[in-house]
Each structure stands twice: as C-alpha cells, then as structure tokens.
LUMVO-345651 format. One record per residue (C-alpha): x, y, z. Coordinates in Angstrom, 3 decimals. Layout:
BEGIN
[rec [X,Y,Z]]
...
//
This chain:
BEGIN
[rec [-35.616,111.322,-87.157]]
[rec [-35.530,108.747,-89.848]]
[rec [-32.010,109.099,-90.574]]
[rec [-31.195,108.732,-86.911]]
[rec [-33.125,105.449,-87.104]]
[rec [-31.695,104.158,-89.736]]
[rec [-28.696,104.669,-87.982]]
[rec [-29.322,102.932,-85.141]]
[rec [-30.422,99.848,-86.760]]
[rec [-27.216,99.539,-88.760]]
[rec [-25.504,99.828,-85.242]]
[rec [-27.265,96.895,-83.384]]
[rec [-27.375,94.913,-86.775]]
[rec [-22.832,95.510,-86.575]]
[rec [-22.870,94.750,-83.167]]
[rec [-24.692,91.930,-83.339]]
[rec [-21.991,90.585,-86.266]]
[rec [-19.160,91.435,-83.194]]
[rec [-20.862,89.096,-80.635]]
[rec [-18.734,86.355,-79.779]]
[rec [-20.349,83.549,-80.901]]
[rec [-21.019,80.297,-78.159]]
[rec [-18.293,78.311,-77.474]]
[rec [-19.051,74.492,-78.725]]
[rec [-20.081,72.331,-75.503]]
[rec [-19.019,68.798,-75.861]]
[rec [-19.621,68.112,-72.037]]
[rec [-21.428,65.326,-71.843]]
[rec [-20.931,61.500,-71.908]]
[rec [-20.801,60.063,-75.482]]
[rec [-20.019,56.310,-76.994]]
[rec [-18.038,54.988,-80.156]]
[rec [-19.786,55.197,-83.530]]
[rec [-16.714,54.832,-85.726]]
[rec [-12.985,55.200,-85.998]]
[rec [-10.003,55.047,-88.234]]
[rec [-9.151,56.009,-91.975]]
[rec [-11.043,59.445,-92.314]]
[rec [-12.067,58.630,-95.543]]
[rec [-13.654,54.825,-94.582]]
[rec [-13.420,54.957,-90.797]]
[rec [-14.607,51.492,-89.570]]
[rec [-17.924,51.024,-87.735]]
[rec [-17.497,50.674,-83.779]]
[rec [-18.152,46.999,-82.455]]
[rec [-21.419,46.277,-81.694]]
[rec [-20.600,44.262,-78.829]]
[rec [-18.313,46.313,-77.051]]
[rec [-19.346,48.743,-74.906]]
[rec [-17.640,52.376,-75.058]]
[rec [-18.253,55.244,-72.788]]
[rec [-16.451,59.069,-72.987]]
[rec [-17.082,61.489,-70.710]]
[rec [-15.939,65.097,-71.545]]
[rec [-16.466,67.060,-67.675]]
[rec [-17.575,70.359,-67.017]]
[rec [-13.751,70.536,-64.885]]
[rec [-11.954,69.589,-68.097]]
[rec [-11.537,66.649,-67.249]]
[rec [-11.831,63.388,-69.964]]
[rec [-12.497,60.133,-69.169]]
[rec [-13.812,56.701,-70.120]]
[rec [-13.100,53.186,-71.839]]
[rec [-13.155,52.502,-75.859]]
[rec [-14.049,49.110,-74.890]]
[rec [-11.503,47.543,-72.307]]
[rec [-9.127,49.939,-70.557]]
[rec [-10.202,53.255,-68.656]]
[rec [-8.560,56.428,-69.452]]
[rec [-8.297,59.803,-68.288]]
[rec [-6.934,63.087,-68.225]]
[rec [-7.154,66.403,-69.111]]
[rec [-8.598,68.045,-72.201]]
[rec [-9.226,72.266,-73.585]]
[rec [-11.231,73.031,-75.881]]
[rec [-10.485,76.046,-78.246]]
[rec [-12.551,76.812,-81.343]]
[rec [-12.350,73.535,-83.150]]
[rec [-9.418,72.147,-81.587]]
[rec [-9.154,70.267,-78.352]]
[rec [-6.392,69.706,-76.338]]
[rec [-5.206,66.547,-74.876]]
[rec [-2.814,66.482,-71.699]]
[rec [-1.918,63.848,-69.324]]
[rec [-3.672,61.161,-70.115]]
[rec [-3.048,58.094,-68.845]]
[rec [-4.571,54.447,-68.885]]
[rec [-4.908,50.998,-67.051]]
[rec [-2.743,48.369,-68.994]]
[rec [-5.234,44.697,-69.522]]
[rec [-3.874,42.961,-72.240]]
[rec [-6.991,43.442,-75.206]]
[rec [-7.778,42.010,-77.994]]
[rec [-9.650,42.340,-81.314]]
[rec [-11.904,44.843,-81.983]]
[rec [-11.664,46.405,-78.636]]
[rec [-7.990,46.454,-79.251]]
[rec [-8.181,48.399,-82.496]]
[rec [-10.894,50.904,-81.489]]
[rec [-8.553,51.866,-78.412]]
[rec [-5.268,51.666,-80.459]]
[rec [-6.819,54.825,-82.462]]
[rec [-8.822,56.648,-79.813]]
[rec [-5.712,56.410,-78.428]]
[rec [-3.896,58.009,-81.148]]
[rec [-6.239,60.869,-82.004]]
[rec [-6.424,61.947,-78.101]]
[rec [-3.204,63.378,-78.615]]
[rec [-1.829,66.546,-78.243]]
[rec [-4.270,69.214,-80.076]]
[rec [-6.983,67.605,-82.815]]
[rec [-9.233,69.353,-84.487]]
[rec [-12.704,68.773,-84.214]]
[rec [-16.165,69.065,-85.515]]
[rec [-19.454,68.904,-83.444]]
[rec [-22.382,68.587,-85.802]]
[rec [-25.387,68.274,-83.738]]
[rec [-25.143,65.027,-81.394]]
[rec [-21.830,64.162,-83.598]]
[rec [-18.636,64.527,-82.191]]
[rec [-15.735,63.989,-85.051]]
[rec [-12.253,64.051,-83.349]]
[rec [-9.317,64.046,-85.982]]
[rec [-5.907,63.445,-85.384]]
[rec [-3.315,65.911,-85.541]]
[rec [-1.880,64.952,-88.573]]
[rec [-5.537,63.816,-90.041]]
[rec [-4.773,60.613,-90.656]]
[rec [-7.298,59.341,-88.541]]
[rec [-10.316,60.122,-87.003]]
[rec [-12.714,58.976,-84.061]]
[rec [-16.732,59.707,-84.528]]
[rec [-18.732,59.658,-81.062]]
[rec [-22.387,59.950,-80.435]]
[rec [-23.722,61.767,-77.744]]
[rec [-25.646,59.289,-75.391]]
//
C-alpha cells in the first residue's frame, strides 16, 4: 500500500509538470511609459496622452499620442502578431511624433514580448527597439 502511494504521488506531481501553463493575457487597455533604444528607451511625454487597447476579439487599437490606429494582433507564447493595421494621417509633431514613429515600428509583423506584472515590453522584430506600456 505504501508503494502504491508513492506511486501515485509521483504521477499527479508529472502530470502536474505536463499542464499547459496559462496563456499571458494582455487584454486590457494600457498607456505609454517608454519607447525606443532597448538599452535607454526614452521616457513617454508627460503631456501627451496615449491609450492601447489589446481586445478580447484580437483586435488592437488606440493613439500613441495623435493618430488612432488599429488592427489585428495574435498572441503566441511571447510573441505577438501584428496584421493590418492601419492609421489616420494628421500631420504630428514632436514628441508625439517620435513616440508614434516607434510604436509604429515595433507593431510590426511578429515582436516578441514580455509581460511582467502590469508591464507590457513590446520589442521589435529585429530588437532594435522597444515600446514599454503600463496597464491602466
């Protein structure tokens, strides 16, 4: 009898290791904290508002500060999954300008991303730059 339950609580303890383990939920809406070089990104502007929502339908959308954007987006493991995104066209400038210039650039194609707690770090494909959001 002791050997049988020893047995049995090696089985639930491996089966327990084979669980899948819960996909990372980034639904939600979430603003700008940072963005650009990965290694110094540059602090959002305080004074321009930024708003991403990440839908339960897959579907993205939001302004980094002066156009609105949308599209699709897929999450898998840390990667997500860009497609068809499209955006109004106002002329902006300064920092709203830069902040959009990269989102822009990293919500392309697949990134890989991190979700660490109420952090959202989206880099670019290539890594060579990276947008940090906040959950709101």
């Amino acid at each position: 009898m002791k050997k049988m339950l020893i047995l049995l609580s090696i089985m639930i303890v491996a089966l327990a290791a084979c669980a899948p383990r819960e996909a990372i939920s980034i639904v939600g809406e979430w603003g700008l904290v940072s963005y650009g070089d990965p290694a110094n990104p540059t602090p959002a502007a305080p004074d321009v508002e930024t708003s991403i929502i990440f839908g339960e339908d897959g579907q993205v959308n939001g302004t980094a500060g002066c156009n609105g954007f949308g599209g699709d987006y897929k999450v898998n493991g840390d990667t997500i999954q860009f497609d068809s995104l499209f955006m109004t066209e106002m002329a902006c400038v300064g920092p709203a300008d830069q902040q959009e210039r990269v989102l822009f650039s990293v919500f392309v194609g697949t990134a890989s991303m991190a979700l660490d707690g109420d952090t959202l770090t989206i880099a670019s494909a290539d890594g060579s730059a990276v947008v940090v959001l906040k959950r709101k």
